[in-house]
C-alpha angles and dihedrals in degrees: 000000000000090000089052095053094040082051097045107034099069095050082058102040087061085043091057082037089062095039091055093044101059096036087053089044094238124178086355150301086257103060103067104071095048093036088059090035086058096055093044098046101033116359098051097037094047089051090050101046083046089051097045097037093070099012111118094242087173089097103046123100094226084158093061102033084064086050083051097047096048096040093051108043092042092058083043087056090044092052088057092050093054093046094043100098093046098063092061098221134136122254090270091051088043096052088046092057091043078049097049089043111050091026116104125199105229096188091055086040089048098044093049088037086059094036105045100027112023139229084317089052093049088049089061098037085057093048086053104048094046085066096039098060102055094040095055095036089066088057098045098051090043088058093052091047094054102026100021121112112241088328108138114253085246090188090155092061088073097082087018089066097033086056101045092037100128089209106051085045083065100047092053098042085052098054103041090049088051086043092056105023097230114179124280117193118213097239095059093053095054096050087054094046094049084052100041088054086066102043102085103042086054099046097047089048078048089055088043101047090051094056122113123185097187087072101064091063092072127070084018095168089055098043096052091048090045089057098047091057098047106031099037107013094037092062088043096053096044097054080049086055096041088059084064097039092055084213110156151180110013098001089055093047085045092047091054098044097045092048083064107055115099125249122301116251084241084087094075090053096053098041090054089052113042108032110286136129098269093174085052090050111046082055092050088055097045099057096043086047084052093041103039088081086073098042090043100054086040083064094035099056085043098061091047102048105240092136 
């Protein structure tokens, strides 16, 4: 327990830094978008091409992490759709639950990836979430179009922003350079490594500074049930899956783990442009960002067998 807490505690604490810092104004309003533009378009990208690059990716079931993947965020979807007319909500509220519930937060999965498991952990954790976006972005984009309120359908922003996701970019660009072997200068690497240092520090402030409390105290019956199915369902249902899947060692610990992060901040973007209930979804995000620090540590503390 103690090693959980020593590994989590820190990826929050940056995350209340950041919080406090942008709701006291300090150092200043204008910091924060760029500050978060700068870690998904450079500093993350920079610290996943570096840890692929010259990660050992032989002994990892890719094969079986995509089954994973697939097999787990579309149960996940098909839990929503059931539910759905029992929550009582209209088409926007409901695209922002599916959101808040298939969505992962990849700078909250990094940074416990690094700190609990290692280089090896945030190699996985890469490879994982290459195959996750894409996968729940075409879900996400298919329920706006369908349930969304005046958003246009988008359906060619699927492969527009699988294709332009900085992070996804990385991932495949690291593989390929560590598949074939391509060079890699010195100079280069150290120049990623010096970034990618900073990626993760910068990225969790960013999580904390968009944070807004007030906004968990509307649409109260939706949020509650949005964060049960993600933060509790959603690592049930994954270690159900994994027993399927047959993925093991380090790709079932970083399945579990990342089933349990809250919801990315990317949420909020697409529900403001193509329809969705973006109120309903900046507070979904807020309380699972706020919450995920018990769940975390529960699975946490699971996978690493201090019950």
């Amino acid at each position: 327990m103690i090693a959980v807490v020593s590994a989590i505690a820190p990826i929050f604490i940056l995350i209340v830094i950041g919080y406090v810092f942008k709701r006291s104004g300090f150092p200043g309003d204008g910091l924060w978008s760029p500050a978060e533009r700068l870690a998904y378009f450079v500093l993350l990208p920079a610290l996943l091409v570096h840890t692929l690059a010259g990660a050992d990716i032989d002994g990892i079931q890719i094969d079986r992490i995509i089954y994973t993947v697939l097999a787990l965020v579309g149960v996940m979807t098909a839990a929503c759709l059931l539910l759905r007319p029992f929550l009582r909500i209209d088409g926007p509220s409901f695209t922002s639950v599916l959101q808040g519930t298939v969505r992962l937060n990849a700078y909250i999965g990094f940074a416990v990836a690094s700190a609990f498991f290692g280089p090896a952990g945030l190699t996985v954790a890469a490879v994982f979430v290459a195959f996750a976006m894409p996968t729940v972005n075409v879900i996400s984009i298919a329920a706006m179009a369908r349930y969304g309120a005046g958003g246009k359908p988008g359906w060619w922003r699927i492969p527009y922003q699988i294709a332009t996701n900085p992070l996804i970019i990385a991932c495949v660009a690291g593989i390929l350079i560590n598949l074939f072997e391509l060079p890699q200068p010195a100079w280069l690497l150290g120049a990623l490594d010096i970034l990618g240092k900073a990626a993760l520090p910068i990225a969790l402030l960013c999580v904390g500074a968009g944070l807004d409390l007030s906004l968990g105290k509307t649409h109260f019956g939706a949020i509650a049930a949005t964060c049960l199915l993600k933060l509790v369902a959603m690592p049930v249902v994954a270690w159900g899956v994994l027993q399927f899947t047959g993925l093991t060692g380090l790709g079932l610990s970083i399945t579990m783990m990342m089933a349990a992060t809250p919801a990315s901040p990317g949420a909020y973007v697409l529900a403001r442009q193509l329809g969705g209930d973006a109120p309903l979804m900046a507070g979904i995000v807020t309380v699972e960002t706020a919450l995920s620090a018990v769940t975390l540590s529960v699975v946490l503390m699971w996978l690493s067998g201090s019950f």
